[in-house]
C-alpha positions in Angstrom: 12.1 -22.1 -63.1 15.1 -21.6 -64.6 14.7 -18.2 -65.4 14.5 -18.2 -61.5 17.4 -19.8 -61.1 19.6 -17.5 -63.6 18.3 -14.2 -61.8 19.6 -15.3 -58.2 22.8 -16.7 -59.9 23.3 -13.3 -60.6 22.4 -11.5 -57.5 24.6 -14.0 -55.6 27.6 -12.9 -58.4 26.7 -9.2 -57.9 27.2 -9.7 -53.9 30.2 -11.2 -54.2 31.4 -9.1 -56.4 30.4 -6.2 -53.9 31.9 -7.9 -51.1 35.3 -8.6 -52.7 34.9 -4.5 -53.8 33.8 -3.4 -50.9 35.7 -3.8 -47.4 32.9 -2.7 -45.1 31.0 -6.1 -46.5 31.5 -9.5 -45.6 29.4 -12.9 -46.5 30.8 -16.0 -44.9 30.3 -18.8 -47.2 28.5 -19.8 -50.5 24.9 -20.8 -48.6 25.4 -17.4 -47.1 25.5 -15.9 -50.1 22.9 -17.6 -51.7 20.8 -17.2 -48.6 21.3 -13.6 -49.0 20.6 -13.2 -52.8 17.4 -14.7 -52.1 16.5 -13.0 -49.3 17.7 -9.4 -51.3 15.2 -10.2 -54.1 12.1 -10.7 -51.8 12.9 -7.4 -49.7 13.3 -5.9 -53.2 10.1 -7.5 -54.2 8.2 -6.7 -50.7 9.5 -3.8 -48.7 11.2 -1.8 -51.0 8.1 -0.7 -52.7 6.2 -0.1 -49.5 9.5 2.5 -48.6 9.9 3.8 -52.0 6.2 5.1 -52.0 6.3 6.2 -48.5 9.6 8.1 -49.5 8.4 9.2 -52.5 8.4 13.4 -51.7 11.7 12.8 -50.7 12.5 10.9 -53.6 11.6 13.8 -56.1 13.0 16.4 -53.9 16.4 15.1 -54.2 15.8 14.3 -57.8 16.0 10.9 -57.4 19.1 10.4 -55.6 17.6 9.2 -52.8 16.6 6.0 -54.4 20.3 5.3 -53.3 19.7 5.4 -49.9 16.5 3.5 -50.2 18.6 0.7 -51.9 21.4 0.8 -49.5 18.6 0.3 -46.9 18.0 -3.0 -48.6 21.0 -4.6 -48.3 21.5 -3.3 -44.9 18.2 -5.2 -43.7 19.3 -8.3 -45.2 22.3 -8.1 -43.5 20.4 -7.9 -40.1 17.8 -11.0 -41.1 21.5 -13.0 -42.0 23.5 -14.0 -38.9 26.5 -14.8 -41.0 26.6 -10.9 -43.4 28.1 -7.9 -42.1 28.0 -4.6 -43.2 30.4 -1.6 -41.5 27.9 1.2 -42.0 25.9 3.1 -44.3 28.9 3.9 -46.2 29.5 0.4 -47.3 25.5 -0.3 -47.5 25.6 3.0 -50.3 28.6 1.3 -52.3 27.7 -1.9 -51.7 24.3 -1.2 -53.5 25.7 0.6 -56.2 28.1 -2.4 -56.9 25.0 -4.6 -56.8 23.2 -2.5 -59.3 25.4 -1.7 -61.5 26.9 -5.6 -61.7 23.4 -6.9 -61.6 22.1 -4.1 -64.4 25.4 -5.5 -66.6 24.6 -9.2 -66.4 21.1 -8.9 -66.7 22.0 -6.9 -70.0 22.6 -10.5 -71.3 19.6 -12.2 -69.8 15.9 -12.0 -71.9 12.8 -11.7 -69.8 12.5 -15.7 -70.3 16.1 -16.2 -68.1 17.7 -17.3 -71.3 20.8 -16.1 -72.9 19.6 -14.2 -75.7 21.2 -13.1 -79.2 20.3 -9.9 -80.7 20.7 -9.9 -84.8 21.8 -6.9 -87.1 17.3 -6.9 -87.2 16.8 -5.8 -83.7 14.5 -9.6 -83.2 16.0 -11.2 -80.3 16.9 -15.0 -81.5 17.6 -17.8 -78.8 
């Protein structure tokens, strides 16, 4: 459960970190936010593998790049479910899920598969 909990602390940080990045984004208030990092790791966990098969020509056509539009997608659809998140346009969807990833990607650099901050030693064995 606490792993849980660590992995939407982080998704909330990496959306507010896009929204103070990105002017096209806008979350009003903290249960908003948290609201919205839940609701971004279910469509992650849901839709976005249903579109990233259905997309998947597409996908290797552009060599991959269009995994960013998939992404941006995302957020964009959790900013319609959310009455209180706003999103300009596609534009600030695209950054906005770059931001994400990248911030999310860093942080979760620092996180084990158990949630845990994690040490790793000169012997490559991860110690808690």
């Amino acid at each position: 459960m606490s792993g849980f909990l660590v992995r939407l602390a982080i998704s909330a940080f990496a959306l507010w970190v896009a929204q103070q990045l990105v002017s096209g984004i806008q979350i009003d208030g903290i249960g908003t936010l948290l609201l919205a990092a839940l609701l971004l790791g279910l469509v992650n966990a849901v839709v976005r593998p249903v579109l990233v098969i259905l997309t998947f020509p597409l996908t290797i056509l552009t060599l991959g790049l269009f995994l960013f539009v998939v992404n941006a997608a995302m957020l964009g659809l959790v900013a319609v479910l959310l009455p209180n998140m706003h999103i300009a346009g596609f534009g600030a969807a695209l950054l906005g899920s770059i931001v994400i990833s990248v911030v999310s990607w860093a942080a979760s650099a620092w996180i084990g598969p158990s949630g845990r901050f994690e040490v790793i030693s000169f012997d490559g064995k991860p110690r808690p």
